[in-house]
C-alpha angles and dihedrals in degrees: 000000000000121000136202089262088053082065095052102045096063100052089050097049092050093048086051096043094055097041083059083059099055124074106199084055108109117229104318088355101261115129144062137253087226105037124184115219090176108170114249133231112209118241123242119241089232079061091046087053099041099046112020108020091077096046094041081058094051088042091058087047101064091063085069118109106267093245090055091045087049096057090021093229099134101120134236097006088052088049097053085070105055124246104274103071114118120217106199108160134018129175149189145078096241089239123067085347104059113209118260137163148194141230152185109227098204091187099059099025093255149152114203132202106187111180120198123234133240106315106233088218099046118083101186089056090052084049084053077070108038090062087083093149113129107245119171119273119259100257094182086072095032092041089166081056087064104123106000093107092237117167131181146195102291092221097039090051090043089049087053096050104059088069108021096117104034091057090053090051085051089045096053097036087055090052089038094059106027127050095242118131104181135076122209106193105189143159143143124239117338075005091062098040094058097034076059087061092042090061102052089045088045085047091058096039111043130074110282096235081064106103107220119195125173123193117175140172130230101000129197120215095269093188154002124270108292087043082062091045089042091050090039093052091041105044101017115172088351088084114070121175118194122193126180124235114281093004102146094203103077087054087061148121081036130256092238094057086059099265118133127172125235122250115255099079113159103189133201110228096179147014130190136212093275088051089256114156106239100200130353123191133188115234115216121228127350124338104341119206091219097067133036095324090067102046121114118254097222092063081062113153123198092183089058085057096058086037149177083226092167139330082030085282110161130174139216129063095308093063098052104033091165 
């Protein structure tokens, strides 16, 4: 049986095994030829609560059984978030179509699309993964992309594709029958990685008096450099990605290879016994060397990865057993 560190593993050896190809890679390849080394300002916890603890709570909950998501009857994480929250589609074949669901939040006027991350059992969802080549981005869907030269992560764009519409009808039928006004995009992992590209493709497509936020947990590179600046001057500070402290998955794929994170990084520096985060700070611009983009590889750390981040919120399989 695969597990989650199997997942890991293989995009980490990859990214290893090519950056000893290359001769212009430093060292294991991570790294950049423009760092940023930005100071950063610590978050407050009332920030934490008020921007990442809800989503933190939808992202969990992607990793239910569909069955559980669908009545949501799955226990504590379904709890978390309060009774009146209305399931009313949910997709995906938990293999190369990740599950993922969507919601109406009654208490903050909200429609919520939530993505799961790579299933640890599934090997054609960790291939989903392993496909971490730089094709160019689909610019019949992203038609303000057209021209700029943007290219992306080829699993992560194929992954996307296969729901991409029907995420945005469920999206519009969701603000079309609800009062709700506002969309939360969120995911952890490859669900982060494609509700990013959700985002970027809701942002294009809705209705621009619709507030769209994205908030999103352990996050890949999903694309090069003009996919960072594309996603930068669309979402701007709506997008926030948070990464806790030596998670290996946000340094990779690796900078050599073009990929290059958005700005907006909020990192974890700490976490105590109770799975209380001991200190958060923005980082300012793309890809700072003083959060998850300079740690060393070495000091890699699967189980940061799967968390707690904060409120002793964790993610996989593990944190949501319904």
């Amino acid at each position: 049986m695969l597990r989650f560190s199997s997942f890991v593993s293989i995009l980490l050896s990859a990214s290893l095994l090519t950056s000893e190809l290359s001769l212009a890679a430093p060292l294991f390849g991570f790294g950049s030829s423009d760092d940023n080394s930005a100071g950063t300002t610590a978050v407050s916890n009332d920030t934490v609560t008020s921007d990442f603890l809800r989503p933190a709570f939808f992202s969990r909950i992607a990793y239910c059984s569909s069955d559980a998501v669908q009545s949501f009857q799955c226990g504590a994480p379904c709890d978390a978030l309060g009774s009146d929250v209305d399931v009313f589609q949910i997709g995906g074949n938990d293999g190369t179509i990740p599950m993922y669901f969507i919601a109406h939040d009654p208490s903050t006027s909200t429609i919520v699309v939530a993505h799961q991350g790579t299933d640890p059992d599934n090997l054609l969802s960790i291939l989903n993964d392993a496909k971490f080549g730089l094709v160019d981005l689909n610019t019949t869907r992203f038609t303000t992309a057209d021209g700029k030269g943007i290219q992306v992560h080829d699993g992560f764009q194929q992954t996307f594709e296969r729901t991409a519409d029907g995420v945005l009808a469920g999206v519009q039928n969701g603000l079309a029958t609800t009062n709700a006004t506002n969309v939360l995009v969120t995911g952890h992992s490859l669900g982060a990685a494609v509700a990013t590209l959700d985002a970027m493709f809701l942002k294009e497509k809705l209705d621009p008096s619709v507030q769209l936020t994205t908030s999103v947990f352990g996050l890949p590179r999903v694309g090069d450099q003009a996919w960072a600046d594309f996603v930068d001057s669309s979402l701007g500070s709506t997008l926030s990605h948070i990464t806790n402290q030596n998670d290996p998955v946000p340094t990779v794929p690796p900078e050599f290879l073009g990929f290059v994170h958005p700005s907006n990084e909020f990192h974890i520096t700490g976490v105590d016994s109770n799975g209380q985060a001991t200190g958060i700070v923005a980082c300012p611009g793309q890809d700072n060397e003083n959060c998850s983009t300079g740690n060393d590889i070495l000091d890699a750390s699967v189980a940061n990865h799967l968390g707690p981040y904060f409120d002793d919120i964790s993610f996989g399989a593990s944190a949501c057993p319904a």
